[in-house]
NUTISE-742140 format. One record per residue (C-alpha): residue number from 1; residue in one letter; x, y, z. Coordinates in pm, whole numbers, plus 50000, padded with zeros to 5 digits. Layout:
! NUTISE-742140
   num   residu      xx      yy      zz
   NUM        A       X       Y       Z
...
! end
This chain:
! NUTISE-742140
   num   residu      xx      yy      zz
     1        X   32964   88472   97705
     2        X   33119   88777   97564
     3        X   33185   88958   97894
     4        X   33341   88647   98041
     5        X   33567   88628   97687
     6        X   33659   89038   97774
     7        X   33741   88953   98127
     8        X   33901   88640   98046
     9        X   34143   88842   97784
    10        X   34178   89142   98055
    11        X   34289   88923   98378
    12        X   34488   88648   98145
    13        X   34721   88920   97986
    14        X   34770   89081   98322
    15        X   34854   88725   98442
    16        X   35069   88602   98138
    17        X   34775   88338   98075
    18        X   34708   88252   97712
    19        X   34468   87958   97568
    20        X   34135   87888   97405
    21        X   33793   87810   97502
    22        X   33565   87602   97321
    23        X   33185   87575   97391
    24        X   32888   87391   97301
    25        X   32558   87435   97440
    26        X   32630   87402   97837
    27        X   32924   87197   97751
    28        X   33299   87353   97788
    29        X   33651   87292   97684
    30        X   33915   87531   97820
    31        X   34301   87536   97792
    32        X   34540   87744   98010
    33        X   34910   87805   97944
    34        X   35099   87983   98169
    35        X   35289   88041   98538
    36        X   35163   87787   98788
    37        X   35018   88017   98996
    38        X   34839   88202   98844
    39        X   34727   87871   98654
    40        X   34644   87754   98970
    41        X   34497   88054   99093
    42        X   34227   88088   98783
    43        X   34101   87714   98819
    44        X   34080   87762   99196
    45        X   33790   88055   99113
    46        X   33631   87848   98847
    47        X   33583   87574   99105
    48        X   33443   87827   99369
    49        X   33204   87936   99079
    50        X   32860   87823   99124
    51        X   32834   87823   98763
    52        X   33051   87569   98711
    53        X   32990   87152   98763
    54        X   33155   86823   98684
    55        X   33474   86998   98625
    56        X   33724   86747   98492
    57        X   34121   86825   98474
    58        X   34233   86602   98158
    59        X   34577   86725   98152
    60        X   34799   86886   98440
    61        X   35157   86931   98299
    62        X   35472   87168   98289
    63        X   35547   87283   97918
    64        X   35865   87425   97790
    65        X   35750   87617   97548
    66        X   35354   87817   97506
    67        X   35136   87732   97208
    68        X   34905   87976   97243
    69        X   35089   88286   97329
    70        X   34872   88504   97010
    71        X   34525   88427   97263
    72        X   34465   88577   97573
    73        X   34155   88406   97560
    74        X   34050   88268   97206
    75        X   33707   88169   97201
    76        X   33509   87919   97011
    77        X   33163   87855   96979
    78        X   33043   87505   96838
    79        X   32685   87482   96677
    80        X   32714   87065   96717
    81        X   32687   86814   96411
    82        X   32985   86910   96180
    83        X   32956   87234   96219
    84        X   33309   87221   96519
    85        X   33551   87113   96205
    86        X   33481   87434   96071
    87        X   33581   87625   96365
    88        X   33866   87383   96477
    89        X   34051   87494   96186
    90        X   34151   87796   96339
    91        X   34262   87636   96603
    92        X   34420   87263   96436
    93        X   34784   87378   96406
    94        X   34836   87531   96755
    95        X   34614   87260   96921
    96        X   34846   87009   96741
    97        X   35149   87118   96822
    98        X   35043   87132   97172
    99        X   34925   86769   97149
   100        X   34588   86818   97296
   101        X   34376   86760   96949
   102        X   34260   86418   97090
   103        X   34101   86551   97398
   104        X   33950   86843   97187
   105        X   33768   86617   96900
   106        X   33659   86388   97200
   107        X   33518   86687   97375
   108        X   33345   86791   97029
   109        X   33263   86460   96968
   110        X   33058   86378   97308
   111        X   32926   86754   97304
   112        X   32793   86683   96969
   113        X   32635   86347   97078
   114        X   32466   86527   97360
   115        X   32294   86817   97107
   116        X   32149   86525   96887
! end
């Protein structure tokens, strides 16, 4: 995980890509802000990945403005249970702001009903 966090933070600055990525288990949660492109160009090699399945696009939208532009590639691990609320905090302002908090507590949510 760390050496796709490194790479992620390499090719996302050199690409003006910033957001988070949130995992739990095999379950993952990623947000990318940035040119459409190169937006476009990243998710087109995570759906050539083999590593990658049931890949789900929950929001696909222009923004005026970045929310993330401190992370490259800020990455959060989730134990399950509770534990996420702990590490969400980081992340509650930014995610707010952004207006993506729903989608992120019901990602948590059903990743944290699949580790019980």
């Amino acid at each position: 995980m760390f050496e796709i966090i490194q790479t992620s933070v390499r090719n996302n600055t050199a690409n003006q890509l910033r957001g988070f990525l949130i995992y739990s288990g095999q379950s993952f949660f990623q947000v990318l802000e940035g040119p459409e492109d190169a937006v476009s160009a990243v998710f087109e090699v995570i759906c050539k990945d083999p590593r990658h399945m049931n890949i789900e696009v929950l929001r696909d939208q222009t923004i005026q403005q970045t929310h993330f532009e401190r992370w490259a590639m800020q990455r959060i691990a989730v134990q399950g249970g509770d534990d996420w609320a702990a590490s969400l905090g980081a992340l509650e302002e930014p995610v707010r702001e952004a207006g993506i908090l729903p989608f992120v507590e019901e990602f948590l949510g059903s990743s944290s009903a699949k580790a019980a």
